[in-house]
C-alpha positions, 0 to 999 in steps of 0.5 A: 429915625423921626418918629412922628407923634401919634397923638392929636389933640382929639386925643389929647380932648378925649383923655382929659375928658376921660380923667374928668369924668372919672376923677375930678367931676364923676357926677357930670355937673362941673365939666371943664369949658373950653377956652381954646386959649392957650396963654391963659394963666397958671399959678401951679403946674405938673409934668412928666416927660416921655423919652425914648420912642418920643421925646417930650412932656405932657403938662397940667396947670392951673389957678390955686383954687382948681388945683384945690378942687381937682384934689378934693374931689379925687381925694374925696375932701373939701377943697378948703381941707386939702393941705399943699402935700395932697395939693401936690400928690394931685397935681403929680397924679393927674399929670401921671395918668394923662401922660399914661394915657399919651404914652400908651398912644406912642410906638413902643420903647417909649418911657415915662418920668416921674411926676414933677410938681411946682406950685408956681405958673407954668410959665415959670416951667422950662422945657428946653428944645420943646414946643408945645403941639398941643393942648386942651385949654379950659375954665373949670368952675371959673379957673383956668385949667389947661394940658399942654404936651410938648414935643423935643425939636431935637427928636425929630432929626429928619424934619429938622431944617 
C-alpha cells in the first residue's frame, strides 16, 4: 500500500517557523532568511526517522557556530557557554520536535525514532533508498541552517517503475 506523504514544504516552513519563533528566537529579532539552497554546507547534523505508515527522516544541520546559538538560546546560556554535550542534546531536540511535528501530519501508525546526532556535515549522513522531498534551507545569523525530510523509494510500492 503507498502511502502518500502529507506533508509539504509550507508545512514543513511552518513547523520550522513555529520552532523558531518558540525556541531559538522568542523575541522576533533573529529569523531564519531564506536561502532556497538546498546544497548549502553542514558541519553538524541531527535526525529521526518515521517508520510504519511512512518511511523516512527528517533532518537538521547546520555550521558549528549555529548550532552553539540554536543551543544557548533554547538552553538560556551564551552560545560561548554551551559544551559539545548541550550541543548535542540541542541538536537531537530540535530534530525530535520537527519530526513531531511531521509525524503528527501522517496517517496513523506512523512511529518516530530516537534522535541521532553527529557533529560532522550532513553530507557525511546516509539515508540509503532516500530522497530528499523537502526542505526549508536558511542563514541564521549569517550561518547556514537548513531541515531536510527524506522519503524511503522503497515505501512507495506502487509509484515504483
Amino acid at each position: 500500500m503507498s502511502i502518500e506523504v502529507e506533508v509539504n514544504e509550507n508545512d514543513l516552513a511552518e513547523m520550522v517557523e513555529q520552532v523558531w519563533e518558540s525556541y531559538l528566537d522568542p523575541e522576533g529579532v533573529s529569523p531564519l532568511i531564506p536561502t532556497y539552497d538546498e546544497n548549502q554546507p553542514s558541519e553538524v547534523h541531527s535526525s529521526v526517522s518515521i517508520t510504519g505508515s511512512w518511511t523516512g527522516y527528517v533532518v537538521y544541520a547546520s555550521s558549528v557556530a549555529a548550532a552553539r546559538r540554536a543551543a544557548g538560546a533554547f538552553l538560556a546560556m551564551e552560545p560561548d557557554e554551551v559544551g559539545d554535550e548541550d550541543l548535542s542534546d540541542v541538536l537531537g531536540e530540535l530534530a525530535n520536535i520537527v519530526g513531531g511535528n511531521v509525524k503528527a501530519m501522517l496517517p496513523p501508525g506512523a512511529l518516530l525514532s530516537l534522535p541521532q546526532v553527529v557533529l560532522a556535515p550532513e553530507a557525511t549522513a546516509r539515508f540509503p533508498g532516500t530522497q530528499r522531498i523537502s526542505g526549508v534551507y536558511g542563514m541564521w545569523e549569517g550561518e547556514p541552517v537548513s531541515i531536510s525530510m527524506w522519503h524511503s523509494r522503497g515505501d512507495n510500492k506502487e509509484g515504483a517503475e
